[in-house]
PLY file of the C-alpha trace (Angstrom):
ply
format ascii 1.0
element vertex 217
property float x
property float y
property float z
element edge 216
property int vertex1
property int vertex2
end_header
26.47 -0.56 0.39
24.17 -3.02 -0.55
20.34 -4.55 0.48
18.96 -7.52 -0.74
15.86 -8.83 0.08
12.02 -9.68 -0.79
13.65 -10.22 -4.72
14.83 -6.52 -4.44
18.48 -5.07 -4.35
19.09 -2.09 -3.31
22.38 -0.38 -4.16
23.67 2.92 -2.77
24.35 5.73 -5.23
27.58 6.56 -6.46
28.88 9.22 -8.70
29.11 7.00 -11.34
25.17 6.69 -11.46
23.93 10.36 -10.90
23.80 11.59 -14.40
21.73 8.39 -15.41
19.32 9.46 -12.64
19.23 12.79 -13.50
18.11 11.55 -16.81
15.22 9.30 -15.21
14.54 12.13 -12.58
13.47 14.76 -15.57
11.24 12.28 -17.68
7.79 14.25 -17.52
5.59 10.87 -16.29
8.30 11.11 -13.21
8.74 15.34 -12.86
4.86 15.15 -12.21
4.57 13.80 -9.13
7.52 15.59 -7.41
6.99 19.41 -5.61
10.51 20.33 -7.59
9.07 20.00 -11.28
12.04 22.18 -13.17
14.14 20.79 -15.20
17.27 19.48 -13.89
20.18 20.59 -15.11
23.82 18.58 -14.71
25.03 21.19 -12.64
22.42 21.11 -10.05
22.30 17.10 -10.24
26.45 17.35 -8.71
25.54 19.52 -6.18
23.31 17.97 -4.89
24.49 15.00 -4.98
27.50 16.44 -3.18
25.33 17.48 -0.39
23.67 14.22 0.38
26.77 12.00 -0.24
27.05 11.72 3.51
26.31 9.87 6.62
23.45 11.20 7.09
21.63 10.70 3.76
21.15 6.73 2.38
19.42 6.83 -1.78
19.71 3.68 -3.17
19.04 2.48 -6.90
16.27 -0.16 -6.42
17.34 -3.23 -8.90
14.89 -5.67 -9.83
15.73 -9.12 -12.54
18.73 -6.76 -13.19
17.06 -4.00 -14.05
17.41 -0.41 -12.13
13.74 0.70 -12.11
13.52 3.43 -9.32
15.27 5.39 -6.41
14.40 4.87 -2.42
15.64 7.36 0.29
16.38 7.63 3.92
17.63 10.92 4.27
18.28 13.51 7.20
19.11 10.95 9.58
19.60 11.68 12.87
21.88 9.42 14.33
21.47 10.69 17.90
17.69 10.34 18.00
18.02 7.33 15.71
14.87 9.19 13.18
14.96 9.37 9.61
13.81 13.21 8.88
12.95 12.63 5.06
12.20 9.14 3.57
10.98 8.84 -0.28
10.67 6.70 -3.44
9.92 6.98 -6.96
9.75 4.39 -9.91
10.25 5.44 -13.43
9.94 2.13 -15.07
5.95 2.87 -14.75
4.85 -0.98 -15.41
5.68 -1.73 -12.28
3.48 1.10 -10.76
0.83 -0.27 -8.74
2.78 -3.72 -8.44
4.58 -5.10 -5.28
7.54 -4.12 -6.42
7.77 -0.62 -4.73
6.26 -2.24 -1.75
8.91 -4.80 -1.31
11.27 -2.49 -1.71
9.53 -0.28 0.72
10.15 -3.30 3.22
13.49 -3.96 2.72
14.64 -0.54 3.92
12.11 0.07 6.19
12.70 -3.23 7.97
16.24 -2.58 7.88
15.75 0.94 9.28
14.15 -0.53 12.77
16.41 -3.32 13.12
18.66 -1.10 13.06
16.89 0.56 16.31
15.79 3.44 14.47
12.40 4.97 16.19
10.41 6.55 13.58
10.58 7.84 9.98
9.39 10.60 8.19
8.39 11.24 4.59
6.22 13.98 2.67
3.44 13.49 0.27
1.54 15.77 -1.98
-1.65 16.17 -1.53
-3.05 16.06 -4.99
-1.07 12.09 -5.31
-3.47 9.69 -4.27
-1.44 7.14 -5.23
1.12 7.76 -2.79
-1.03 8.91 -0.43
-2.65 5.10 -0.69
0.60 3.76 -0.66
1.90 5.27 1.98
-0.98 4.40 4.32
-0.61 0.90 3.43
3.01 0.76 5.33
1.10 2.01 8.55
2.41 5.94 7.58
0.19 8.55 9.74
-0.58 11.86 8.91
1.21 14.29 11.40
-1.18 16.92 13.60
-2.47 19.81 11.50
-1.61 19.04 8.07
-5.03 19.41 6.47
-4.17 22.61 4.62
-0.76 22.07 3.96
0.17 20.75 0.80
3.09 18.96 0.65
1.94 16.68 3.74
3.89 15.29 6.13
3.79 11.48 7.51
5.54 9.65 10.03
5.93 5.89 10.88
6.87 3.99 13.71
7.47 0.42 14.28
4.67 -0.67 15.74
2.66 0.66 13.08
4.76 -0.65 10.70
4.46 -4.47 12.09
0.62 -4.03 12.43
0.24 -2.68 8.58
2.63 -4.78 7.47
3.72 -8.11 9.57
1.63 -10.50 8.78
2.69 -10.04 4.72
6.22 -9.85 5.91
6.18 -13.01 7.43
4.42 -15.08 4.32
7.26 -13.47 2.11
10.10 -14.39 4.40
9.27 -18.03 4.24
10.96 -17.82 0.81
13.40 -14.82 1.99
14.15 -15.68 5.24
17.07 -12.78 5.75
17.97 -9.53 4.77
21.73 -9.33 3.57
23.39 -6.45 3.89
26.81 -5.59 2.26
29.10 -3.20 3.27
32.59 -1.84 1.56
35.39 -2.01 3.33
37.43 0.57 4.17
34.52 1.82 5.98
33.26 5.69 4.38
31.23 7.52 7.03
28.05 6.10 6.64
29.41 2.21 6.39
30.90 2.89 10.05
27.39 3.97 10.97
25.68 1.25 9.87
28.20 -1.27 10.77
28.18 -0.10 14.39
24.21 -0.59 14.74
24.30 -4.36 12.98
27.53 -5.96 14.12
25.87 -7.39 16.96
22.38 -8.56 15.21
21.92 -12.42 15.33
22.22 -13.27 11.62
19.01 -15.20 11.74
17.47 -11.90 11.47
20.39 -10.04 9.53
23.16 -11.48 7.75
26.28 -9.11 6.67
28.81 -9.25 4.77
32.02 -7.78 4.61
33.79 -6.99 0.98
36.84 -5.12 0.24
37.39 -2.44 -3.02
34.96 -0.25 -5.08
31.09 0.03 -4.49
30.33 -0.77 -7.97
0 1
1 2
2 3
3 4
4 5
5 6
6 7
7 8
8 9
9 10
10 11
11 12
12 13
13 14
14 15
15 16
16 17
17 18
18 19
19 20
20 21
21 22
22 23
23 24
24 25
25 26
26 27
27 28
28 29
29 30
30 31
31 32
32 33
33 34
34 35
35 36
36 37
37 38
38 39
39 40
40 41
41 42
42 43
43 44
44 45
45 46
46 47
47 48
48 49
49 50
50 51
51 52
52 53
53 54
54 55
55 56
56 57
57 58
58 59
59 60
60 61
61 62
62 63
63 64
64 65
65 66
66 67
67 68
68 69
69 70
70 71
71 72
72 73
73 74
74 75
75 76
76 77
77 78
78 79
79 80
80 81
81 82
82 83
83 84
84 85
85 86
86 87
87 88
88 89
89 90
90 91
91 92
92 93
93 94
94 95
95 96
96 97
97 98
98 99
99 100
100 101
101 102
102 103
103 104
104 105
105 106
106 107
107 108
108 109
109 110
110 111
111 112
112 113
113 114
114 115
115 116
116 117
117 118
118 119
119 120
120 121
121 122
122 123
123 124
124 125
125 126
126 127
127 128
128 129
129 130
130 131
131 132
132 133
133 134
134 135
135 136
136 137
137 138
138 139
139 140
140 141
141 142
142 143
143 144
144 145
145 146
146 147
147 148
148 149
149 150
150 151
151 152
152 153
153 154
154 155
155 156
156 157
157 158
158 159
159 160
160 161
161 162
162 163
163 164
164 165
165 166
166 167
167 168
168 169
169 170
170 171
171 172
172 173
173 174
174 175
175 176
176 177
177 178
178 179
179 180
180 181
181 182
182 183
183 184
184 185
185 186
186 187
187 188
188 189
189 190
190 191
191 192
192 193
193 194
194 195
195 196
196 197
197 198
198 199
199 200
200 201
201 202
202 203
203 204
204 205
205 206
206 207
207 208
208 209
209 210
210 211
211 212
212 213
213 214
214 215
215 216
């Protein structure tokens, strides 16, 4: 599967790419800001990545000028409430920290997400990153009820929070990216059937998606 949009491309992760995140995933400027801070080792990087190679877990390689700079999550999906339990992003190319970058490709999915009809998403923060914190905020995230002593905080975000944090810069940006495109691999895995059910019928104005056939990558 593939997202392109706001100049980002988003690619969904394959086997092939899990030891080169692994590698990205343990660099100390990157370990810091996560609550698992332990080394990774190659064994735990394959089973985990056999646990979330599903339907209802979406981690995509964010690409930018060709370049694979970070990782952004929608994970725990429920497909019957149509909410995203667990939603996340990290860069590791840190000169584009504090850029738009993560932010448009903080839109892309997110946008994608409620067209698709999904109702709210959830992600988790620690306390002591202001930076995310900040960031976070600035997509219309709100803290959820009692979460001043806990420290790995949790935030949730709906649509209409979303469009009032975030529409109006949406909208400038789409004059020179008018669409989202999404790609998905046919024969349909579990998760491309998913998605493919919830965007067939989506004016293309709004959505455009394409069909291939053979290999993700």
């Amino acid at each position: 599967m593939k997202i392109e949009g706001y100049g980002i491309t988003l690619v969904r992760l394959t086997r092939n790419d899990i030891e080169f995140l692994r590698e990205k995933r343990n660099l100390p400027e990157v370990s810091a800001y996560m609550e698992y801070r332990e080394h990774i080792s190659e064994e735990a990087q394959i089973q985990w990545f056999n646990g979330i190679n599903n339907e209802f877990n979406n981690y995509f390689l964010i690409e930018y000028n060709g370049e694979r700079i970070g990782l952004i999550s929608g994970a725990e999906i429920d497909w019957d409430t149509m909410v995203t339990g667990n939603g996340g992003l990290f860069l590791w190319e840190t000169g584009y920290w504090g850029t738009a970058v993560p932010v448009y490709a903080s839109f892309l999915l997110t946008e994608l997400s409620f067209i698709m009809g999904f109702k709210k998403t959830y992600i988790r923060t620690l306390q002591d990153n202001e930076r995310a914190m900040d960031f976070n905020r600035s997509l219309g995230y709100l803290p959820e009820p009692d979460q001043e002593e806990v420290h790995n905080k949790l935030y949730s975000l709906v649509p209409e929070n979303f469009d009032k944090a975030t529409g109006a810069i949406r909208a400038a940006l789409r004059k020179k990216n008018p669409q989202i495109v999404l790609e998905l691999i046919q024969p349909f895995d579990p998760m491309n059937a998913r998605v493919y059910e919830k965007v067939k019928s989506i004016s293309p104005e709004i959505l455009e998606v394409k069909l291939s056939n053979g290999d993700e990558r």
